[in-house]
KOLDO-727666 format. One line per 10 residues: number of its first residue (from 1); their letters; for each residue y, z, x of N, C-alpha, C. Coordinates in steps of 0.05 Angstrom, whole numbers, plus 5000, padded with zeros to 4 digits. Atoms other than C-alpha are relative to their C-alpha. Example, Ala and Ser with C-alpha at 12.3 -4.5 7.8 and 13.67 -1.06 7.14 Angstrom:
BEGIN
1 = as = 4976 5000 5018 4910 5156 5246 5024 5000 5018; 4976 4999 4984 4979 5143 5273 5022 5014 4985
This chain:
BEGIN
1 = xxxxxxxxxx = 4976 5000 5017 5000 5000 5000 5025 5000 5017; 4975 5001 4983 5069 4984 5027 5015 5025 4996; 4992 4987 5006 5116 5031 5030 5039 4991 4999; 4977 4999 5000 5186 5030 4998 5018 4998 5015; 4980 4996 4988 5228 5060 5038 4994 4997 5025; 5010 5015 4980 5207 5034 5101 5002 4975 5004; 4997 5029 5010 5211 4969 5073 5035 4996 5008; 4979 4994 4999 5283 4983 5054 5018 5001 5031; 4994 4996 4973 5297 5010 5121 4995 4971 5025; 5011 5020 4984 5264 4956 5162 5028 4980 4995
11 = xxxxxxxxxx = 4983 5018 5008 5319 4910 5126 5022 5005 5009; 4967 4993 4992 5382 4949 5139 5000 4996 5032; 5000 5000 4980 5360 4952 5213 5003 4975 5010; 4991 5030 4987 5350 4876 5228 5027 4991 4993; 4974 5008 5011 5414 4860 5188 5020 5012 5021; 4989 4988 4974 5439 4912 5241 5001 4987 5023; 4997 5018 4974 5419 4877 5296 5016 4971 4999; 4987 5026 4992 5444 4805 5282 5024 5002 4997; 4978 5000 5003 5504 4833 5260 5015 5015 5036; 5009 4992 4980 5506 4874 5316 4999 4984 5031
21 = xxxxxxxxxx = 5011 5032 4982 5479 4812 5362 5031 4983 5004; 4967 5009 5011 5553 4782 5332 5020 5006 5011; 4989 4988 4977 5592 4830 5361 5007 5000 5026; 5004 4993 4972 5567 4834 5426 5012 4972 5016; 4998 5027 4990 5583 4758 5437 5022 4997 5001; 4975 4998 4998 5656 4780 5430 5009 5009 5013; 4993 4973 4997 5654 4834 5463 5004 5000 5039; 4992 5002 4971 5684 4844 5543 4981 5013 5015; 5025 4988 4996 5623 4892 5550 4978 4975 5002; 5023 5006 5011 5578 4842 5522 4971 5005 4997
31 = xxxxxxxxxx = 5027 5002 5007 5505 4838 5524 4983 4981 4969; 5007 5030 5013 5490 4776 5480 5007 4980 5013; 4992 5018 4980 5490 4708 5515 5018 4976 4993; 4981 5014 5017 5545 4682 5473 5024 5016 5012; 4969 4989 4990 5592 4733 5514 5006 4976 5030; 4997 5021 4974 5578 4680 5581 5021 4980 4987; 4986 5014 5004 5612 4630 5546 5032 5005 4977; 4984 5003 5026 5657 4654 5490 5037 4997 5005; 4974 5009 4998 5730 4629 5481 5022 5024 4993; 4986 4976 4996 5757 4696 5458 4997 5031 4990
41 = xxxxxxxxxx = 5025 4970 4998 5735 4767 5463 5028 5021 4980; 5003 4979 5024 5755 4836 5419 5031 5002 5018; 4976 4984 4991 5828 4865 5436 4986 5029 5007; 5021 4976 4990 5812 4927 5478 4998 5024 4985; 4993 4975 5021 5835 4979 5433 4973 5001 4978; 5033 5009 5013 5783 4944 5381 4980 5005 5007; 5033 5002 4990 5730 4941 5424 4991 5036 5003; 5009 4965 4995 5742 5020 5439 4994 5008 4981; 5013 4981 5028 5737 5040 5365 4968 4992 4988; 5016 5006 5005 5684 4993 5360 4976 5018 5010
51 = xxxxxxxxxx = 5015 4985 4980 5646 5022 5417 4997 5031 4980; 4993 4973 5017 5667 5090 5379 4975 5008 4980; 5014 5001 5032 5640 5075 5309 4974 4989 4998; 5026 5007 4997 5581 5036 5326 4983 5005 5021; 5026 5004 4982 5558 5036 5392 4988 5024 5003; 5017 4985 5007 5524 5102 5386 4963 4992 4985; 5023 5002 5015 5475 5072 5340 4993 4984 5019; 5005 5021 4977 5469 5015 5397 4963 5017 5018; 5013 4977 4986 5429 5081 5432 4966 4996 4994; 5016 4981 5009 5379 5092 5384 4981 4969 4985
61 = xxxxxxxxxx = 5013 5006 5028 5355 5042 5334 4981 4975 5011; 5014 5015 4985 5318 4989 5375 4972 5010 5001; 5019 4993 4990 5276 5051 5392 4984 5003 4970; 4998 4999 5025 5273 5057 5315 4980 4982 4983; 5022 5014 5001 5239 4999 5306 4972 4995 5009; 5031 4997 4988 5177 5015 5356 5000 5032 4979; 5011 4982 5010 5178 5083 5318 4967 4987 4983; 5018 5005 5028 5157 5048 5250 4986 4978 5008; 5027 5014 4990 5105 5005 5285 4985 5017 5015; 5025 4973 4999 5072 5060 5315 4983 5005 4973
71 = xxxxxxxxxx = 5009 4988 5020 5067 5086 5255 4978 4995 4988; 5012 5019 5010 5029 5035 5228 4979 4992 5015; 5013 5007 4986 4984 5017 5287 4981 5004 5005; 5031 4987 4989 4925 5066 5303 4989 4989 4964; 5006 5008 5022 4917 5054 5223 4988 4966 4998; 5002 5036 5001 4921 4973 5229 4970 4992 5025; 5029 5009 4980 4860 4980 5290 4979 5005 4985; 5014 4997 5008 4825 5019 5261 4976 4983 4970; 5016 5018 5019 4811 4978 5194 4996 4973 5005; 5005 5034 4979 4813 4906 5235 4980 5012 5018
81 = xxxxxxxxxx = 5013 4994 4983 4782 4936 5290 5006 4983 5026; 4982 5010 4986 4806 4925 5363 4995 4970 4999; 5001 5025 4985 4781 4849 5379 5012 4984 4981; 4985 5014 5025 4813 4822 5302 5028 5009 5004; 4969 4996 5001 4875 4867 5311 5017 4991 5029; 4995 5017 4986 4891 4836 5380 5005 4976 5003; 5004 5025 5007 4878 4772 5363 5029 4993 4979; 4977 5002 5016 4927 4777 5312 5024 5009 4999; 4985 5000 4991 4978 4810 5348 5003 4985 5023; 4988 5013 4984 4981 4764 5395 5008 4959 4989
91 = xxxxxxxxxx = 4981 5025 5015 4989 4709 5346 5027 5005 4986; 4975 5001 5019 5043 4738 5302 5021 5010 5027; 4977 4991 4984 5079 4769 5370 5001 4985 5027; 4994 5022 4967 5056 4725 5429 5007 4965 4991; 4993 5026 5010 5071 4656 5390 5032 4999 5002; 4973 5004 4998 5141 4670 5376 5015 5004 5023; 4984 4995 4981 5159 4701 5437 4989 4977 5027; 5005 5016 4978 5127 4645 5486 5008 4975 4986; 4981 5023 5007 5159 4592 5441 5030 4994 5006; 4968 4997 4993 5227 4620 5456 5005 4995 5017
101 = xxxxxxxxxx = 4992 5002 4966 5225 4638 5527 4997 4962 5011; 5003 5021 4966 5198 4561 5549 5016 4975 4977; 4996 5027 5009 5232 4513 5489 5029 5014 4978; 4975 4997 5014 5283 4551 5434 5017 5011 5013; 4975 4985 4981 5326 4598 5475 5013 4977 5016; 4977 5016 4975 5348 4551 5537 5010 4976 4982; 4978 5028 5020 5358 4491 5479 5026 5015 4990; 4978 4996 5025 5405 4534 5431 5021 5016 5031; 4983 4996 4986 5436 4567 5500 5013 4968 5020; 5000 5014 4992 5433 4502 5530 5030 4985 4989
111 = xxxxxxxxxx = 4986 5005 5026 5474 4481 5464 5027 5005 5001; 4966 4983 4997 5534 4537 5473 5005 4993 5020; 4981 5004 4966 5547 4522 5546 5002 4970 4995; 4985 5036 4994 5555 4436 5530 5022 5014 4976; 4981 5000 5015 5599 4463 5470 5022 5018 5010; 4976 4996 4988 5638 4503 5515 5011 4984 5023; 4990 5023 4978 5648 4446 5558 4986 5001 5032; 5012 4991 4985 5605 4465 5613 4971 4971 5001; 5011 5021 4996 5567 4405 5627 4973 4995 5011; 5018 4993 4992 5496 4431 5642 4971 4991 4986
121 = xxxxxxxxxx = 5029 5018 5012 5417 4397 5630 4992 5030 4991; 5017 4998 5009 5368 4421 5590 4984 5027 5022; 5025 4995 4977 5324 4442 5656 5021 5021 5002; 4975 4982 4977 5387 4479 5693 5002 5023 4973; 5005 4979 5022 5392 4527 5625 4979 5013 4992; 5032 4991 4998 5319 4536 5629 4997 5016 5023; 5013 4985 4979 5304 4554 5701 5023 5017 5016; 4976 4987 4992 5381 4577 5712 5003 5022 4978; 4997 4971 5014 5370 4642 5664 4991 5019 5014; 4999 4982 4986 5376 4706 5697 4996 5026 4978
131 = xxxxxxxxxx = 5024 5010 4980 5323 4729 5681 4985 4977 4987; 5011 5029 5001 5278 4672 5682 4975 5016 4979; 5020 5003 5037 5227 4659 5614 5025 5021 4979; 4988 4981 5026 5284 4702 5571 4997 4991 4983; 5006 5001 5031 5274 4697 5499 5009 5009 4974; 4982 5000 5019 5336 4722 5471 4989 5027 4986; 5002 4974 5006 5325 4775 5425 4966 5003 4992; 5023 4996 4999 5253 4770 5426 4985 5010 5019; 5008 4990 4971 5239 4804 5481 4991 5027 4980; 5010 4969 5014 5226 4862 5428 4969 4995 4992
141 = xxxxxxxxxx = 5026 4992 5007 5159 4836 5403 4991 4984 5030; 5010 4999 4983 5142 4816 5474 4987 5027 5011; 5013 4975 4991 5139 4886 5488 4988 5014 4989; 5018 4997 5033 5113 4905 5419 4984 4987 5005; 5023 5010 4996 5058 4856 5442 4987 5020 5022; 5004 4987 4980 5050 4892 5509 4982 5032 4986; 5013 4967 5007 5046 4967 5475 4973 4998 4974; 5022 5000 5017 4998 4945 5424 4968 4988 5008; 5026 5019 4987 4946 4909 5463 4995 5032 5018; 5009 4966 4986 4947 4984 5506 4993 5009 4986
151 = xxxxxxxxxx = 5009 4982 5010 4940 5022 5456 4969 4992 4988; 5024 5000 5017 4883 4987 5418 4975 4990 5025; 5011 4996 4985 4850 4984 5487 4994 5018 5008; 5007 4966 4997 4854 5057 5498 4989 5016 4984; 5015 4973 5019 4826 5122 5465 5012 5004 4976; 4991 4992 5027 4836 5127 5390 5022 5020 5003; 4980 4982 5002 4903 5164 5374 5002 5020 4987; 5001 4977 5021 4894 5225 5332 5024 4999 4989; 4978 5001 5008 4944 5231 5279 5007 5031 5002; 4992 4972 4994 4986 5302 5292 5021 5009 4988
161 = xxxxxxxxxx = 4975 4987 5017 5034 5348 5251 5025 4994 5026; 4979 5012 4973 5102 5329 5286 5013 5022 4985; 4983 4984 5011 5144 5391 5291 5022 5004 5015; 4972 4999 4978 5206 5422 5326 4995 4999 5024; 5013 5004 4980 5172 5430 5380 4989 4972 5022; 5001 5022 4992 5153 5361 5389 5019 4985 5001; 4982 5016 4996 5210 5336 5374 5020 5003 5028; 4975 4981 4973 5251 5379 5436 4975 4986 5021; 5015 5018 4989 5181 5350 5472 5008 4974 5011; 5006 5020 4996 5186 5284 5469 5032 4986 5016
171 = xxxxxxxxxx = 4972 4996 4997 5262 5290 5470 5011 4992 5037; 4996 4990 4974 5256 5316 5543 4979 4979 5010; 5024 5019 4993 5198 5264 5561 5013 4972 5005; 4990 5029 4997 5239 5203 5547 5035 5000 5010; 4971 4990 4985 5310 5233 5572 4993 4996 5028; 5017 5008 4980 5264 5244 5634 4997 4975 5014; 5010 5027 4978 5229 5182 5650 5021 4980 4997; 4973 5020 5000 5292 5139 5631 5022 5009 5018; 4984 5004 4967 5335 5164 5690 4982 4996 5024; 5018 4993 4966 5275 5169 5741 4996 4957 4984
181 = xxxxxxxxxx = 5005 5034 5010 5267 5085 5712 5030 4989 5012; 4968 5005 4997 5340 5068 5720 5000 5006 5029; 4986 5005 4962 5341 5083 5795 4984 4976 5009; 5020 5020 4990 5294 5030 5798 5006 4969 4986; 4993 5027 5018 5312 4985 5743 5027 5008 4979; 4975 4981 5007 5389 5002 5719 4995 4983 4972; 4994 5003 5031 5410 4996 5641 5011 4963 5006; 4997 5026 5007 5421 4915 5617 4982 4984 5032; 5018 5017 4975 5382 4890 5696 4982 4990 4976; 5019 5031 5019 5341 4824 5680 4971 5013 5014
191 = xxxxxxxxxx = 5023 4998 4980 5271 4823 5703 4984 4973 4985; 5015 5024 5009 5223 4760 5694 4983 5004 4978; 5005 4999 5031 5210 4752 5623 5011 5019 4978; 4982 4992 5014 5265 4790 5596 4981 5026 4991; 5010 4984 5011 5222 4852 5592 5011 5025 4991; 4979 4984 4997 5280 4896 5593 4979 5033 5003; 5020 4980 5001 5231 4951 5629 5024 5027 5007; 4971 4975 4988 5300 5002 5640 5000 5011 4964; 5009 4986 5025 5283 5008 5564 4972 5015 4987; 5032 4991 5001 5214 5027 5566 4994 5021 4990
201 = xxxxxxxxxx = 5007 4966 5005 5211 5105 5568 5016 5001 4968; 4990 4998 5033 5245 5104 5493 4985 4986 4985; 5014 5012 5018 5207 5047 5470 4976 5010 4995; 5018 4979 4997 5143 5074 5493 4998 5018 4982; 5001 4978 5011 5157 5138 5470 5003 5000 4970; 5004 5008 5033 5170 5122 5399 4983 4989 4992; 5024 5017 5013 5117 5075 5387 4983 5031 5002; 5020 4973 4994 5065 5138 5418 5007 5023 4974; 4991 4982 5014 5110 5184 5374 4994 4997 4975; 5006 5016 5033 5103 5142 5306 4970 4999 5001
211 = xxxxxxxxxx = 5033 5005 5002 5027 5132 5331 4982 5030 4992; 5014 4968 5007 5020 5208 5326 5012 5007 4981; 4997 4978 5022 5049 5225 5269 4992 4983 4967; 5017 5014 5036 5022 5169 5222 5011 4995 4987; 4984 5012 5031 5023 5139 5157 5014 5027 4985; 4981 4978 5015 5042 5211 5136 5023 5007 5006; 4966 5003 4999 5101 5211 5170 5023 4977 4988; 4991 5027 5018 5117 5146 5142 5005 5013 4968; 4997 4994 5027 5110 5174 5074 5017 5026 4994; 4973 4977 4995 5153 5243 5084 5000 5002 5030
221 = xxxxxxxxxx = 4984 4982 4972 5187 5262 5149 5006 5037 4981; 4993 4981 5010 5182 5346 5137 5029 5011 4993; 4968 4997 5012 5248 5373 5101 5002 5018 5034; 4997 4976 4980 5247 5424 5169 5014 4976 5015; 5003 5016 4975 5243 5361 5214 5032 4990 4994; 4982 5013 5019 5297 5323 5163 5026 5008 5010; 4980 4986 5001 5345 5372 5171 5010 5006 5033; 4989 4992 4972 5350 5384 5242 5001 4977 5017; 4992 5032 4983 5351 5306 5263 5026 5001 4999; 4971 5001 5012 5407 5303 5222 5015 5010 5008
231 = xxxxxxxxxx = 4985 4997 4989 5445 5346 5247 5000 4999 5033; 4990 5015 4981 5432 5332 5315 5015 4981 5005; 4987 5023 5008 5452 5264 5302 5029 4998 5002; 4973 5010 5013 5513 5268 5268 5019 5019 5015; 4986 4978 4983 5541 5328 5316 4999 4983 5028; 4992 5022 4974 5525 5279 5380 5012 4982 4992; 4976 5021 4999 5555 5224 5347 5033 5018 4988; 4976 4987 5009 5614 5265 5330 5009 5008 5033; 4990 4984 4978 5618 5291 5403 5005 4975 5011; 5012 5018 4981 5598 5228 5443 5040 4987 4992
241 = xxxxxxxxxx = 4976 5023 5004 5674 5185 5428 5023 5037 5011; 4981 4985 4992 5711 5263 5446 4993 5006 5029; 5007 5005 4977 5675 5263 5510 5001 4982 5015; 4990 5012 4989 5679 5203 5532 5039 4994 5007; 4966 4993 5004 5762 5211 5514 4996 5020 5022; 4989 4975 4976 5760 5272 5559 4997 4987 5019; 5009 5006 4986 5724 5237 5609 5015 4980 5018; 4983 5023 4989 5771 5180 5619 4981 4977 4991; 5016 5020 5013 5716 5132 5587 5009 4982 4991; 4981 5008 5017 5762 5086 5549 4999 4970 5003
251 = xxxxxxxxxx = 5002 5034 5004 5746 5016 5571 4973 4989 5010; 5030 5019 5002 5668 5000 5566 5001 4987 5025; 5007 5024 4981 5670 4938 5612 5016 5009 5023; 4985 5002 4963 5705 4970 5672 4979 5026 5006; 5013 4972 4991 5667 5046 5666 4980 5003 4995; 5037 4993 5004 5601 5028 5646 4986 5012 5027; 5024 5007 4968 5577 5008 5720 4980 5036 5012; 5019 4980 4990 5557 5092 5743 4974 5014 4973; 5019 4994 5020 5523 5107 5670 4972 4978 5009; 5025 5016 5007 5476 5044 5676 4970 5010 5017
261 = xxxxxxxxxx = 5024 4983 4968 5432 5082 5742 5005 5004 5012; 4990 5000 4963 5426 5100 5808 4995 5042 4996; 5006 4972 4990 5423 5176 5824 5030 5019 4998; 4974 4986 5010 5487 5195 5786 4998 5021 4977; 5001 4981 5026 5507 5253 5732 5009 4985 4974; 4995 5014 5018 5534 5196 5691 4970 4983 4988; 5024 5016 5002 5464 5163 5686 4982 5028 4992; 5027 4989 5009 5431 5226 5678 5008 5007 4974; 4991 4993 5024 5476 5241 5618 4998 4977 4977; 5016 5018 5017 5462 5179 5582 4983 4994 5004
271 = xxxxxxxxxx = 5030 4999 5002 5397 5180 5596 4989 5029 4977; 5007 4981 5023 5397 5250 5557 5015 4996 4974; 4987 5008 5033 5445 5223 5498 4983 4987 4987; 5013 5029 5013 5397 5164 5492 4975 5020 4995; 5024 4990 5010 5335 5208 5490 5006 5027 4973; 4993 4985 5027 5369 5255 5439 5004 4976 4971; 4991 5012 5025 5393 5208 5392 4978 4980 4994; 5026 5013 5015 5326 5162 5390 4983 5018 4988; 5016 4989 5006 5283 5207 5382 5000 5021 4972; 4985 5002 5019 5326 5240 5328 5004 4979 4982
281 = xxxxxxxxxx = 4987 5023 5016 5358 5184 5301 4981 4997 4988; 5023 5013 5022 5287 5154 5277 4985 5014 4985; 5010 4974 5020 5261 5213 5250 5023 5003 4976; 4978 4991 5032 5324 5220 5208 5007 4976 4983; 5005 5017 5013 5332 5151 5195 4974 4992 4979; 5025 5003 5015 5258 5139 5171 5003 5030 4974; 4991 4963 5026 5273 5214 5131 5018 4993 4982; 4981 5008 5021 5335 5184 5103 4993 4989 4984; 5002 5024 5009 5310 5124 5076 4965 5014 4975; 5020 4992 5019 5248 5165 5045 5018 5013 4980
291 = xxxxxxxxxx = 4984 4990 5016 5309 5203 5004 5018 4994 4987; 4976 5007 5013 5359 5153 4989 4984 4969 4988; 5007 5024 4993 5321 5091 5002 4973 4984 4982; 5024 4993 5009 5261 5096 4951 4999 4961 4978; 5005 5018 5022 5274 5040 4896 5007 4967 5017; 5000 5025 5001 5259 4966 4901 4986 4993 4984; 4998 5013 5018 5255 4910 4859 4993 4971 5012; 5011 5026 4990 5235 4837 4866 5018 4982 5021; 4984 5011 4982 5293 4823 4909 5007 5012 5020; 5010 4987 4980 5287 4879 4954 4974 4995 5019
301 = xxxxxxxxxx = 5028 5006 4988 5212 4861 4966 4997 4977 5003; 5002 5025 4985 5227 4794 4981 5015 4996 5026; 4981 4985 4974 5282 4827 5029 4975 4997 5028; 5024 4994 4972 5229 4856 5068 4977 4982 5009; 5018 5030 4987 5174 4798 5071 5022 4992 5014; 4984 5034 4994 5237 4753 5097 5004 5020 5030; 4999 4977 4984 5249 4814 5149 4996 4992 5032; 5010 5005 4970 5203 4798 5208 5015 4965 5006; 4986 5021 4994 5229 4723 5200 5029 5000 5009; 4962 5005 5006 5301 4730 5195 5005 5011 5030
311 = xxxxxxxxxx = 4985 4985 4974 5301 4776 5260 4983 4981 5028; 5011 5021 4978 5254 4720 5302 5016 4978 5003; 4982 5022 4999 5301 4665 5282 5033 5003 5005; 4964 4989 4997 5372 4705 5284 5014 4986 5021; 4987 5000 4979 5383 4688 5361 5014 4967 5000; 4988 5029 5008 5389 4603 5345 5025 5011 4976; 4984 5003 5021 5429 4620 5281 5021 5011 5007; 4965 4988 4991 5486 4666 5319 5005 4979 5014; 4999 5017 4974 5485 4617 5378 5019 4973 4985; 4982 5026 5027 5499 4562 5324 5028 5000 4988
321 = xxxxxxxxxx = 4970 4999 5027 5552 4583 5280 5014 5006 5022; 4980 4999 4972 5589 4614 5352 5013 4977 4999; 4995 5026 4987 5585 4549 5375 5013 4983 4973; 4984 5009 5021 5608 4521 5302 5032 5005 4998; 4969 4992 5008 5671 4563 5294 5011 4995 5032; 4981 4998 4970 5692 4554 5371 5031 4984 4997; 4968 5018 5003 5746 4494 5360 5019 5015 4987; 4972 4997 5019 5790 4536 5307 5005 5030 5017; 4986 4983 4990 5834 4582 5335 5003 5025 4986; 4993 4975 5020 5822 4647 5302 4993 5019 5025
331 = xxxxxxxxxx = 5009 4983 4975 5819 4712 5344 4967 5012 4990; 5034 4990 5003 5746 4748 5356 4997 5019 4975; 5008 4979 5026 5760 4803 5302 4995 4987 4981; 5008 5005 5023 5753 4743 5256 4971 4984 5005; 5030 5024 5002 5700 4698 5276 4983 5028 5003; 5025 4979 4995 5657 4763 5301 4984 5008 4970; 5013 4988 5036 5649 4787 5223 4983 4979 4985; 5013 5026 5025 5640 4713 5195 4979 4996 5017; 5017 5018 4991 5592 4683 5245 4971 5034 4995; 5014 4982 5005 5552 4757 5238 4984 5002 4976
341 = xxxxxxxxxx = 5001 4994 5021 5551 4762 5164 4989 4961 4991; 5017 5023 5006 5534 4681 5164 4972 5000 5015; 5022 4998 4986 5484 4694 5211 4971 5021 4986; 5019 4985 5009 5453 4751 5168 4991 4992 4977; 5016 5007 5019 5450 4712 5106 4983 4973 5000; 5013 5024 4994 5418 4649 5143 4977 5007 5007; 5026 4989 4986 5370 4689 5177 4981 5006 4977; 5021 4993 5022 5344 4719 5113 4996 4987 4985; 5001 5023 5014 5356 4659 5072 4968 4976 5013; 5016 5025 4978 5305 4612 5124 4972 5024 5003
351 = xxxxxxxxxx = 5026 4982 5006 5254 4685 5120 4998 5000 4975; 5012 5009 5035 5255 4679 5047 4979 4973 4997; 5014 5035 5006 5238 4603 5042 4980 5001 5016; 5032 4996 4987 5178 4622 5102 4984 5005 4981; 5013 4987 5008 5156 4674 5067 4980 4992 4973; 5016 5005 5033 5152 4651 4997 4990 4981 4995; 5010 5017 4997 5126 4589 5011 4967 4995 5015; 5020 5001 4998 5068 4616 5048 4994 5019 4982; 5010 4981 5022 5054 4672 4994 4989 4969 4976; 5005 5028 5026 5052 4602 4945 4976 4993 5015
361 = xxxxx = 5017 5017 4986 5007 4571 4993 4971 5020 4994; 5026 4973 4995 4950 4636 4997 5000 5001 4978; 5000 4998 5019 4963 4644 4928 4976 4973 4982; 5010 5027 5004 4941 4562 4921 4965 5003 4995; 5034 5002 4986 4873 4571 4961 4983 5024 4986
């Protein structure tokens, strides 16, 4: 049986990302590959409230997404059993992501750099990405292929009451190995095949975390647990924008460089924000969404089928419309919203018409 609010959730989160994705391609920080080329970026002031108001969630919700596939996973072996549930994660997660890296990505980047006038082949956008095979924002079920092919190779996962205790656990586990990673591999570094392994100890840890606490956590997060995400949460994001203000923090793209690694107190402190607020965050998110998030309807649950599509195809559809609005002279605060918000209803528009067209099809046979 599916579940609701999970469903629900799953939806707000991709819509997050491409919107999100949108942003970033404006942004003097960037990290989308629409900031290499773009014609004009955020006013700084903007970008600081932005940074402010959103990028907090930037932190967390990525890891958010390996939660609620954990969740789901030791369950999904066990009734496939490993050599079917392999097989079929490596079609639904190794297809899309080895189509990207060697034929969609360097075309639709290929695409933005002749439309910014940059006069570059096919090949040279291919083997000139840093890092080489990237795959755009698919690099998430690359690694979502990676952690699931381990796990259903390893020792059955017992499912386990998840309590405060574990949560201050795991907390300290992935705060941990994410600065001792970072001296080795710093925050945004490439590595061959875009594995982005400087994210690891969070992703990791969530998937394992969601793998231990099951479909029952899927179905309630405890009111104990509920309550004390939450306010974690909303007390670090309430602190995180008066600290950096004290700090002198104030312009992203000049004061990132000692947070990203290396054997600094700025790296070891976002390394402990980031392991507070995932490990939180998805507990309270998935908690929320069981309390607010409960009702759907035939257009909600076509939401979520369109879901996994909309967030495999998103990276062509921002890249596109970018490259569409470039000629008109509007500043980034306007194109960033439209090409985001066109991008989120193309994405899910093009996962609908997948979806429901192979539901027709299975339905046929």
């Amino acid at each position: 049986m599916r579940l609701s609010a999970v469903d629900n959730l799953k939806v707000i989160l991709v819509a997050w990302v491409i919107g999100g994705h949108a942003l970033l391609g404006y942004a003097a920080i960037g990290g989308w590959p629409y900031d290499e080329v773009n014609e004009v970026t955020f006013h700084p002031g903007v970008e600081t409230v932005l940074a402010a108001l959103i990028g907090p969630s930037g932190l967390f919700f990525m890891g958010t997404f390996y939660f609620m596939a954990g969740i789901f996973t030791p369950g999904s072996i066990e009734r496939k059993g490993r050599q079917r549930f392999i097989t079929e994660r490596l079609v639904r997660l190794g297809t899309p992501w080895v189509v990207s890296a060697v034929l969609v990505w360097p075309t639709f980047v290929w695409i933005a750099y002749n439309g910014a006038g940059r006069n570059v082949s096919w090949w040279h956008a291919f083997t000139h990405r840093d890092p080489l095979l990237d795959s755009g924002s698919l690099w998430f079920v690359g690694v979502l292929l990676v952690f699931s092919v381990a796990v259903a190779l390893g020792p059955p996962i017992k499912e386990r009451r998840i309590t405060p205790g574990t949560v201050v656990g795991m907390t300290m586990i992935v705060a941990g190995t994410t600065f001792l990673t970072r001296l080795v591999f710093p925050a945004r570094s490439g590595q061959v095949g875009d594995l982005h392994l400087w994210w690891w100890p969070q992703c990791l840890g969530m998937f394992l975390l969601g793998a231990i606490g099951g479909r029952k956590l899927a179905e309630r997060v405890p009111d104990e647990i509920y309550r004390l995400t939450r306010n974690v949460v909303v007390g670090t994001i309430v602190v995180l924008p008066i600290a950096a203000a004290f700090l002198g923090v104030l312009d992203l793209a000049e004061n990132a460089g000692p947070f990203l690694g290396g054997f600094t107190w700025q790296a070891a402190a976002l390394a402990l924000v980031e392991g507070v607020l995932v490990v939180a965050g998805s507990l309270w998110l998935i908690g929320l969404a069981q309390r607010r998030l409960t009702r759907q309807g035939p257009f909600t649950e076509g939401l979520a089928r369109s879901a996994y599509v909309a967030f495999v195809v998103q990276g062509p559809i921002l890249l596109s419309l970018a490259t569409a609005l470039r000629p008109l002279e509007l500043p980034a605060e306007v194109k960033a919203p439209v090409v985001g918000a066109g991008a989120i209803a193309v994405s899910f528009a093009i996962g609908w018409f997948v979806t429901s067209r192979r539901g027709a099809s299975a339905r046929s046979s």
